[in-house]
VOGUMI-485818 format. One record per residue: residue number from 1; z, y, x of N, C-alpha, C in turn. Coordinates in nm, 4 decimals, m for minus. Atoms other than C-alpha are relative to their C-alpha. Example, Ala and Ser with C-alpha at 12.3 -4.5 7.8 and 13.67 -1.06 7.14 Angstrom:
+-----+----------+----------+----------+----------+----------+----------+----------+----------+----------+
!  nr !      npz !      npy !      npx !     capz !     capy !     capx !      cpz !      cpy !      cpx !
+-----+----------+----------+----------+----------+----------+----------+----------+----------+----------+
!   1 !   0.0000 !  m0.1190 !   0.0890 !   0.7800 !  m0.4500 !   1.2300 !   0.0000 !   0.1200 !   0.0900 !
!   2 !  m0.0060 !  m0.1190 !  m0.0820 !   0.7140 !  m0.1060 !   1.3670 !   0.0730 !   0.1090 !  m0.0770 !
+-----+----------+----------+----------+----------+----------+----------+----------+----------+----------+
This chain:
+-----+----------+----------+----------+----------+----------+----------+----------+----------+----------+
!  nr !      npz !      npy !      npx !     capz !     capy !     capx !      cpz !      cpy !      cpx !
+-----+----------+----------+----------+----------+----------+----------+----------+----------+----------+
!   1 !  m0.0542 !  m0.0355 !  m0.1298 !  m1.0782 !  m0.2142 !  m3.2802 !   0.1502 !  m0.0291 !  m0.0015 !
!   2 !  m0.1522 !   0.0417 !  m0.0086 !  m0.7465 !  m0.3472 !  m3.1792 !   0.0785 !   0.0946 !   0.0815 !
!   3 !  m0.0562 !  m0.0919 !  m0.0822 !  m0.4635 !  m0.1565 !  m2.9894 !   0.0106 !   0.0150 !   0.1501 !
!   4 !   0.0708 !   0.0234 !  m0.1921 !  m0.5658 !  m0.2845 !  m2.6120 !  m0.1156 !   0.0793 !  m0.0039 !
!   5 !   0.1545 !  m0.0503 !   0.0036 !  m0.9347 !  m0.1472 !  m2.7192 !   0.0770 !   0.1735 !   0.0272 !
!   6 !  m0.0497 !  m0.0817 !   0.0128 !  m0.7498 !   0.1570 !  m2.8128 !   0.0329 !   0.0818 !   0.1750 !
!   7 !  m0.1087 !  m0.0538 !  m0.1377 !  m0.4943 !   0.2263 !  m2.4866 !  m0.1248 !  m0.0313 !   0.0872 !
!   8 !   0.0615 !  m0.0050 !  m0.1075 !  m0.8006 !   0.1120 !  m2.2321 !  m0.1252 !   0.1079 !  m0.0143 !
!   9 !   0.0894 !  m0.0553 !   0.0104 !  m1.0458 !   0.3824 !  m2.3773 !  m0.0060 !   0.1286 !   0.0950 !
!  10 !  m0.0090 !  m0.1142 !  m0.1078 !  m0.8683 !   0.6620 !  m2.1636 !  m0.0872 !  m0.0201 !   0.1270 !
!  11 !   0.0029 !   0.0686 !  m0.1807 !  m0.9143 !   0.4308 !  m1.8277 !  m0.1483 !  m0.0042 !  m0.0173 !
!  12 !   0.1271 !   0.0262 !   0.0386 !  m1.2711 !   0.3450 !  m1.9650 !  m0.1068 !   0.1542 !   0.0516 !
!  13 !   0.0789 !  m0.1801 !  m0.0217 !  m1.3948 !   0.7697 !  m1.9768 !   0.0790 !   0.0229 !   0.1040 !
!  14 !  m0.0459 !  m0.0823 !  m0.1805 !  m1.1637 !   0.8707 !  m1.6152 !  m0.0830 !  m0.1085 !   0.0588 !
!  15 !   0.0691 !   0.0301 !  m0.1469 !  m1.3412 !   0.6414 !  m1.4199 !  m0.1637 !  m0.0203 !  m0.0595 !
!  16 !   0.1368 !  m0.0445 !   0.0051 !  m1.6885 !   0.6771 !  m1.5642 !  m0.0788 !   0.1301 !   0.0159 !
!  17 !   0.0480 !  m0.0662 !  m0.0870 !  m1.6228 !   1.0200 !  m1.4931 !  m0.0148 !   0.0199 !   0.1671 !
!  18 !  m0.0087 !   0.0349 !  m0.1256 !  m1.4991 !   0.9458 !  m1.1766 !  m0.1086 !  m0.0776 !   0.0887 !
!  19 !   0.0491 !   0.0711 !  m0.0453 !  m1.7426 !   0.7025 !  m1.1170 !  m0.0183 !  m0.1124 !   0.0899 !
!  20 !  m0.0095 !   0.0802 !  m0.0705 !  m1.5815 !   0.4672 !  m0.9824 !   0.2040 !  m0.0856 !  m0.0796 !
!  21 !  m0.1352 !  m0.0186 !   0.0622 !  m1.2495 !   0.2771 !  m1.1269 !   0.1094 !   0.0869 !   0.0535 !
!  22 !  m0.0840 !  m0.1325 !  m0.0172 !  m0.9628 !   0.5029 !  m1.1760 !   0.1007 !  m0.0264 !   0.0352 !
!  23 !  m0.1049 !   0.0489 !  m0.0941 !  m0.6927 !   0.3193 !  m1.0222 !  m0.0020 !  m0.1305 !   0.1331 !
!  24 !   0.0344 !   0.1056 !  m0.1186 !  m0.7177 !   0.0923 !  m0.7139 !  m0.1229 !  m0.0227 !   0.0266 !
!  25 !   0.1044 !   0.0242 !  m0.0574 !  m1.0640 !   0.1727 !  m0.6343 !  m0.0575 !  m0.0476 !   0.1185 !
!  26 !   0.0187 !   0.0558 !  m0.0996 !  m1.0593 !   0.0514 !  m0.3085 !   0.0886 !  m0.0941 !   0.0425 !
!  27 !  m0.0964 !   0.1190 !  m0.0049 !  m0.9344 !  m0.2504 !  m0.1540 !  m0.0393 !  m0.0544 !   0.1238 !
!  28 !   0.0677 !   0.0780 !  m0.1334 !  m0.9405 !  m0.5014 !   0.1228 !   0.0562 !  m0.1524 !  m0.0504 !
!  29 !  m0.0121 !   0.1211 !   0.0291 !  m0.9800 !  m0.8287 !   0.0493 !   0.0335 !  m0.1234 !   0.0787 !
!  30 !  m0.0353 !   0.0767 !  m0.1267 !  m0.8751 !  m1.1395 !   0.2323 !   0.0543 !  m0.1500 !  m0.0626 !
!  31 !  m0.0217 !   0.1556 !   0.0432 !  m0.8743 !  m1.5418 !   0.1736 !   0.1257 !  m0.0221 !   0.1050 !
!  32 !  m0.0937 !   0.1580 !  m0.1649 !  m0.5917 !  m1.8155 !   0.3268 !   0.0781 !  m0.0396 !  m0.0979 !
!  33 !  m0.1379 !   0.0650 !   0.1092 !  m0.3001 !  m2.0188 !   0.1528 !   0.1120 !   0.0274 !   0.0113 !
!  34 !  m0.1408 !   0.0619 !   0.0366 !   0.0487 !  m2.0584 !   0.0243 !   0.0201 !  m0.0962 !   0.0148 !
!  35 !  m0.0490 !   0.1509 !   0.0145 !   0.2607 !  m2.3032 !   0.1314 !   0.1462 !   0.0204 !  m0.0545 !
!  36 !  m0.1106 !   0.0044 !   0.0835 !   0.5434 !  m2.3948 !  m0.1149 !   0.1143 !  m0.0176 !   0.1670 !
!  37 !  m0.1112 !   0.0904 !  m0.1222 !   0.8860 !  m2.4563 !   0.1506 !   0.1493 !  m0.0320 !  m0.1170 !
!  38 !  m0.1038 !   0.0210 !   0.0870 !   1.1137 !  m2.4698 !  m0.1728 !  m0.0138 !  m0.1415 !  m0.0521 !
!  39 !  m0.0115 !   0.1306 !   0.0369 !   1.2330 !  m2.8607 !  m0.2765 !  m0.0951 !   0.0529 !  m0.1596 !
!  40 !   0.1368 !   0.0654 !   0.1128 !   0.9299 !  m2.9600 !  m0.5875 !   0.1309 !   0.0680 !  m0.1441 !
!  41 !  m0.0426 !  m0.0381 !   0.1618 !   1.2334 !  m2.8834 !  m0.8850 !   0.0667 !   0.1071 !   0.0005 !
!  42 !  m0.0213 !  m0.1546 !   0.0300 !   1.3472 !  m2.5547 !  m0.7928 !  m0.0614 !   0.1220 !   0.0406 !
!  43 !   0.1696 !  m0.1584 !   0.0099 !   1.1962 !  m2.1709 !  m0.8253 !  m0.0582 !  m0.0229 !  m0.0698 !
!  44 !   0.1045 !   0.0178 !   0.0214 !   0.9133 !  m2.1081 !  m0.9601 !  m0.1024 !  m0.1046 !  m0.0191 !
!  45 !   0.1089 !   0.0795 !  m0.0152 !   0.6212 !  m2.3322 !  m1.0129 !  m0.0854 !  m0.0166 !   0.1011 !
!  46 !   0.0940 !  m0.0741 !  m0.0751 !   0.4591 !  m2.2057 !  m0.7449 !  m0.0558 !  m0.1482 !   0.1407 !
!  47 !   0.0326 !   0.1156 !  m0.1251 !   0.2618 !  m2.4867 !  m0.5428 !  m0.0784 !   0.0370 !   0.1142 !
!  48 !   0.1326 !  m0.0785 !  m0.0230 !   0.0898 !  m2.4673 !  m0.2662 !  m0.1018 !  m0.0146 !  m0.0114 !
!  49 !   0.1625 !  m0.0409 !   0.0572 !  m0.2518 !  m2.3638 !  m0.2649 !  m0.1037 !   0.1164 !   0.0747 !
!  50 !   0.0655 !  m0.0680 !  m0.0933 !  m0.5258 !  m2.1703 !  m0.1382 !   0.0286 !   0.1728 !  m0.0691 !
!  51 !  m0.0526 !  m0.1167 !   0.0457 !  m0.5222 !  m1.7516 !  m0.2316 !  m0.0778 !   0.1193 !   0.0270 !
!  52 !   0.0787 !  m0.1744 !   0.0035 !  m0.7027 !  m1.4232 !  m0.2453 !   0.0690 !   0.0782 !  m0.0396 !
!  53 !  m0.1281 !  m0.1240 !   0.0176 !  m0.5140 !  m1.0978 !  m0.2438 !  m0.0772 !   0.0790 !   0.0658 !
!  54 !   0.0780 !  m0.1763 !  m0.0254 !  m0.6663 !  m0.7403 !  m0.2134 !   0.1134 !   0.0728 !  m0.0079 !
!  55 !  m0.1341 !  m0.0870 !  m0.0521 !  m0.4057 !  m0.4894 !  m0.0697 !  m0.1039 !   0.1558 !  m0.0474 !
!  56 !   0.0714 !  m0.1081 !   0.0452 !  m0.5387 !  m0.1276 !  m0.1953 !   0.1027 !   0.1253 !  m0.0489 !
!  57 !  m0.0917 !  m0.1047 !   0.0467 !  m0.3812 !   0.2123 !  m0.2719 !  m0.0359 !   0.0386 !  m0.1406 !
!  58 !   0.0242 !  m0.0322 !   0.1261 !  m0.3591 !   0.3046 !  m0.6207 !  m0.0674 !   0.1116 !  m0.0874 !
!  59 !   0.0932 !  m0.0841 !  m0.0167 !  m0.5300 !   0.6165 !  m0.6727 !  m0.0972 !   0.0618 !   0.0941 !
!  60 !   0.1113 !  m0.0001 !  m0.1150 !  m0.7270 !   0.5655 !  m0.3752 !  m0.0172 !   0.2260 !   0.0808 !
!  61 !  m0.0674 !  m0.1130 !  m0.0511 !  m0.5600 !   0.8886 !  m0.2224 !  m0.1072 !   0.0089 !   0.1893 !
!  62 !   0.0133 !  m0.0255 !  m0.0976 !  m0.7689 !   0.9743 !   0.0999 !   0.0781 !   0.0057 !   0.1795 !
!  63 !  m0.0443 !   0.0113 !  m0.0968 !  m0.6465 !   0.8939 !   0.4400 !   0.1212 !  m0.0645 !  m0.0043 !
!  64 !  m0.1444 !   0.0626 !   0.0179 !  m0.2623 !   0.8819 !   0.5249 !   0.0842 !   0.0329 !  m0.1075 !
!  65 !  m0.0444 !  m0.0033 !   0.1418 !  m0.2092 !   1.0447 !   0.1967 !   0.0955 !  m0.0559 !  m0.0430 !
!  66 !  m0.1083 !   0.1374 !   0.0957 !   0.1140 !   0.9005 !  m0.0043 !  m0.1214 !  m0.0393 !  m0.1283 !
!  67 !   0.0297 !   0.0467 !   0.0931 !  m0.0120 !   0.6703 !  m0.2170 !   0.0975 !  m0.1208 !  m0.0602 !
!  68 !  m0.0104 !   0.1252 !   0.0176 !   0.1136 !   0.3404 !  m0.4195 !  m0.0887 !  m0.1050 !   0.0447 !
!  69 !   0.1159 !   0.1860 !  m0.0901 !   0.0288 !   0.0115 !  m0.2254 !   0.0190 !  m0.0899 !  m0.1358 !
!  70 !   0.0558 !   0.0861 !   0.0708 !  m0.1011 !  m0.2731 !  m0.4578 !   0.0099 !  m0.0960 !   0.0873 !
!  71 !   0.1147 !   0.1530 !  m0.0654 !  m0.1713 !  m0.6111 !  m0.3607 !   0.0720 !  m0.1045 !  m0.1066 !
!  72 !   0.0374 !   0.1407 !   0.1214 !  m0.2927 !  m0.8601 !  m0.6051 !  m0.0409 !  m0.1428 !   0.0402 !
!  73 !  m0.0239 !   0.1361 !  m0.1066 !  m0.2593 !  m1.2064 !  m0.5426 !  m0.0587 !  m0.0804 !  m0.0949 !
!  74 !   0.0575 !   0.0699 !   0.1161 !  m0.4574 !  m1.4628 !  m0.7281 !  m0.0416 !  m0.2022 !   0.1233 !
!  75 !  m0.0103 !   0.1318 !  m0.0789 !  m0.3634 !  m1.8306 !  m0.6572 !  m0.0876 !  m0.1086 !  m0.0542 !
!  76 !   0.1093 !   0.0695 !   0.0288 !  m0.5939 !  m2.1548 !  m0.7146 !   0.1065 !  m0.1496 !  m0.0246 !
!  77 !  m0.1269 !   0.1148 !  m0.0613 !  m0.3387 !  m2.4464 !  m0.7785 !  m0.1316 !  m0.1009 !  m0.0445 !
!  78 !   0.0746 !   0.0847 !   0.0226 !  m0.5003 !  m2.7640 !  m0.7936 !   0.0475 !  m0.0506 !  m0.1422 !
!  79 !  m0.0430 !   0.0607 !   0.1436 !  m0.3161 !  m2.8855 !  m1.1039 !  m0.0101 !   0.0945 !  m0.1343 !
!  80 !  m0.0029 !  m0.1012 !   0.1036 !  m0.3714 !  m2.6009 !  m1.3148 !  m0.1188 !   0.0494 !  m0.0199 !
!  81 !   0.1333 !  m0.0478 !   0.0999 !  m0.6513 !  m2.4917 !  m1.5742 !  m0.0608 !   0.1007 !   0.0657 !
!  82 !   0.0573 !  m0.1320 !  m0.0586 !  m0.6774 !  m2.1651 !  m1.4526 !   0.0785 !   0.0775 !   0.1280 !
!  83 !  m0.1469 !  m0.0325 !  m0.0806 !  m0.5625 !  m1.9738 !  m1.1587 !   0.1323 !   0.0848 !  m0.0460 !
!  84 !  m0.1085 !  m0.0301 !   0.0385 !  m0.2702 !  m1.7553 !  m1.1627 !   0.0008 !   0.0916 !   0.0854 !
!  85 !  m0.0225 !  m0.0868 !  m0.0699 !  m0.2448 !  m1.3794 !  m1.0843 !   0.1443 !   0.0588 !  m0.0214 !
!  86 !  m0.0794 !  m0.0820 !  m0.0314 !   0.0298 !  m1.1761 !  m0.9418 !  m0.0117 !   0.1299 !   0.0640 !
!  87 !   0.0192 !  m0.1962 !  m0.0606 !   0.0370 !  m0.7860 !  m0.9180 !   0.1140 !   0.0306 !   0.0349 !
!  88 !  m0.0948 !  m0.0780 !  m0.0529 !   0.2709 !  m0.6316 !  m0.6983 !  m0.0368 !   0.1746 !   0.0433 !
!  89 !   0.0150 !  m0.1593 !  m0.0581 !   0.3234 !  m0.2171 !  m0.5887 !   0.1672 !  m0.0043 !   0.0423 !
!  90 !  m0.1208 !  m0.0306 !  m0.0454 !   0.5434 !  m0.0718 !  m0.4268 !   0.0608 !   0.1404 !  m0.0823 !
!  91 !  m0.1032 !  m0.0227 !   0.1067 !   0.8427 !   0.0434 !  m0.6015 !   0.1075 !   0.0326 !   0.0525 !
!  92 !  m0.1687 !  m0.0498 !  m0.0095 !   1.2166 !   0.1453 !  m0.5834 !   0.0839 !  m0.1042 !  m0.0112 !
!  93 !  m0.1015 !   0.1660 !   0.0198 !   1.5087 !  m0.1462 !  m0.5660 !   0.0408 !   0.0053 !  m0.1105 !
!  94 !  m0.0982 !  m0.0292 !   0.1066 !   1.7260 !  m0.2398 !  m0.8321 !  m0.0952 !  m0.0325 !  m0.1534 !
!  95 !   0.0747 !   0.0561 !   0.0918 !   1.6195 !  m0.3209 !  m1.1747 !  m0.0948 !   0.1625 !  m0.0477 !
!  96 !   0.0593 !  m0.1132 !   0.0259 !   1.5398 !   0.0614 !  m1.2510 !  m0.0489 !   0.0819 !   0.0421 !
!  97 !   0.0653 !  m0.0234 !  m0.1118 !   1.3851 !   0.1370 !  m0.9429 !  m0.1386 !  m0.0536 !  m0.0277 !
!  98 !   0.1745 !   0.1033 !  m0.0110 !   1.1116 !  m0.1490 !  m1.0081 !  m0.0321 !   0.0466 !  m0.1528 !
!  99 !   0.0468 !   0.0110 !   0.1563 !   1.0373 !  m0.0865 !  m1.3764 !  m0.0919 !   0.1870 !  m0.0186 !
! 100 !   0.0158 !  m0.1721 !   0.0208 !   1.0371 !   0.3395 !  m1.3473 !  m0.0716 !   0.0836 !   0.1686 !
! 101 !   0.0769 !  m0.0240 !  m0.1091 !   0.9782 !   0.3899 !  m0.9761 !  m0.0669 !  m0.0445 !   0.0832 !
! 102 !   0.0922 !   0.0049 !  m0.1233 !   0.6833 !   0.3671 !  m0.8207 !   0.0179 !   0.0550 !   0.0932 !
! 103 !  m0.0316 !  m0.1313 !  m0.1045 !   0.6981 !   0.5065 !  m0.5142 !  m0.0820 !   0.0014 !   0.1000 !
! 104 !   0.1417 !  m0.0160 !  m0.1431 !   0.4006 !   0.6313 !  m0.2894 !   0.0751 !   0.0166 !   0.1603 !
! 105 !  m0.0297 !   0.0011 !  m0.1113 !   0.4284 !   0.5525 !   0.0552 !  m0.1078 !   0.0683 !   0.1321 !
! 106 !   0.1128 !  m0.1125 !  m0.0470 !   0.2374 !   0.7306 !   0.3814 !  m0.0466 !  m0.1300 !   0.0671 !
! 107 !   0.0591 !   0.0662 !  m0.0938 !   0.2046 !   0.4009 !   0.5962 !  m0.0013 !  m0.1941 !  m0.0920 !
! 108 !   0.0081 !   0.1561 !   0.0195 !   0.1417 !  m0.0033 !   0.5051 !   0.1065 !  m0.0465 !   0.0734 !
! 109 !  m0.0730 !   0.0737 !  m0.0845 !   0.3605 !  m0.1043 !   0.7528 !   0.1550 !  m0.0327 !  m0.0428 !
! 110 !  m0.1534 !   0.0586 !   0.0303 !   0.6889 !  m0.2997 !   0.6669 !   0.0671 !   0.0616 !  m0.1376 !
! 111 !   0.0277 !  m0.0508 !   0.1291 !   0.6534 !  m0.1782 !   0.2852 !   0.0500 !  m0.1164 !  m0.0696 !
! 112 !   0.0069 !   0.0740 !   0.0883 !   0.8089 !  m0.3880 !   0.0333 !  m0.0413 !   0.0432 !  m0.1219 !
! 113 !   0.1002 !  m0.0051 !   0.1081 !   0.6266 !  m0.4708 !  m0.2832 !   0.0539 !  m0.0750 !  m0.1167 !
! 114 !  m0.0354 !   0.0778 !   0.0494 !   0.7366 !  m0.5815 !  m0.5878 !  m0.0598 !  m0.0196 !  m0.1392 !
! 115 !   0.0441 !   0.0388 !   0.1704 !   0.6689 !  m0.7103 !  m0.9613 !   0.0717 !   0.0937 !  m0.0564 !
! 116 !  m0.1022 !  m0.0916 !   0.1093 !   0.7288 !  m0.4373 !  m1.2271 !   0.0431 !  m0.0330 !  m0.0668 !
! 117 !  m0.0022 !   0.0456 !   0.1477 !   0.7999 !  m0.6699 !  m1.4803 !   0.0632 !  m0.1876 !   0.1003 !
! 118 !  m0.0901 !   0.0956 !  m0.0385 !   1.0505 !  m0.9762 !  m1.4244 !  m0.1327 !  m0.1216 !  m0.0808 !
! 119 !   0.0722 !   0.1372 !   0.0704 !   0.8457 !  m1.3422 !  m1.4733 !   0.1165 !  m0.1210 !  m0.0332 !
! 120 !  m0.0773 !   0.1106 !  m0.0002 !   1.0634 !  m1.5845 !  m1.7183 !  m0.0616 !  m0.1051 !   0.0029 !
! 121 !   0.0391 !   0.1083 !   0.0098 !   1.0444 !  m1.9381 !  m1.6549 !   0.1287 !  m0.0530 !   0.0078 !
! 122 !  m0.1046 !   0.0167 !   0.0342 !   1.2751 !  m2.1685 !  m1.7898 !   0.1447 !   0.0737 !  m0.0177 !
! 123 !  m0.0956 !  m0.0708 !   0.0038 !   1.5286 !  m1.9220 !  m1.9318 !   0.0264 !   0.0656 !   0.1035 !
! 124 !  m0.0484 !  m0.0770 !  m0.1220 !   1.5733 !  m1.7402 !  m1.6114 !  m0.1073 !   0.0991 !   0.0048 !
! 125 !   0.0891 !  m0.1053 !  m0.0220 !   1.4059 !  m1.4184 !  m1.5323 !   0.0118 !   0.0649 !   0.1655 !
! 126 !   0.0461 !  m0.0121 !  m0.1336 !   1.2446 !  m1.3827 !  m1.1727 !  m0.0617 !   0.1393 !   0.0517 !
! 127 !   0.0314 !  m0.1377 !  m0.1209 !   1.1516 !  m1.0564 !  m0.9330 !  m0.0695 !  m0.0466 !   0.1139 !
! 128 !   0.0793 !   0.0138 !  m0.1208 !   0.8534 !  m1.1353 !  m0.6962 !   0.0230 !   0.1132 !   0.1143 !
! 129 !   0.0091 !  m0.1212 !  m0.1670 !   0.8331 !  m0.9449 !  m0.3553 !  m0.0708 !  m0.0757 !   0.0915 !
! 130 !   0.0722 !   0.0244 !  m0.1065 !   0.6530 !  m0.9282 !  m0.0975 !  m0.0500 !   0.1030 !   0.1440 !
! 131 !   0.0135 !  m0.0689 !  m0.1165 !   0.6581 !  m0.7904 !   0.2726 !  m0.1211 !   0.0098 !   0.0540 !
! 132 !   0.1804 !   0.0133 !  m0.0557 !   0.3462 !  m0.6286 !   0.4189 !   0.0138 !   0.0500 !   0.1629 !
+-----+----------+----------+----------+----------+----------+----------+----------+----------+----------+
């Protein structure tokens, strides 16, 4: 048993008692594309492409409840092996805002969302977001 086996055994027994997974059990799903508008050699890699993304509250909190918003984004590039996911929640600004605060919200509406965790590419270290 390795130390991933380990740390997912909690998540494994809460939502088998739960019976249902134990974080972002519910969701709404929804196809369409990305279109790149940044010149081909700067940003990201990010081409466009087609896209699936499920928007969902994180402990699936009942009603208008605060909860953390989710939405997972999983892109299809044509040039690439496999696709390529991105998890966003909503969070706090600032570098120690996004890393430490989550922060449950009561409504979807005009919510920003961001990456907890900076993506490097070429020496530079990037902060996704995304307006819902």
């Amino acid at each position: 048993m390795n130390v991933s086996d380990l740390a997912a055994t909690p998540f494994r027994w809460a939502s088998a008692i739960r019976h249902r997974r134990i974080f972002h059990p519910d969701g709404v799903l929804a196809e369409g594309s990305i279109e790149r508008l940044a010149p081909a050699n700067g940003g990201l890699p990010i081409p466009s492409s087609d896209v699936v993304a499920r928007v969902s509250k994180a402990v699936g909190t009942p009603g208008a409840l605060p909860d953390i918003i989710g939405l997972a984004l999983r892109l299809t590039p044509q040039d690439s092996e496999s696709p390529w996911d991105i998890l966003l929640a909503s969070a706090g600004s600032g570098v120690l805002g996004r890393t430490v605060g989550l922060r449950p919200v009561m409504s979807w509406t005009g919510q920003t969302l961001t990456s907890l965790m900076p993506l490097r590419y070429r020496q530079n270290y990037w902060w996704l977001r995304a307006r819902v």
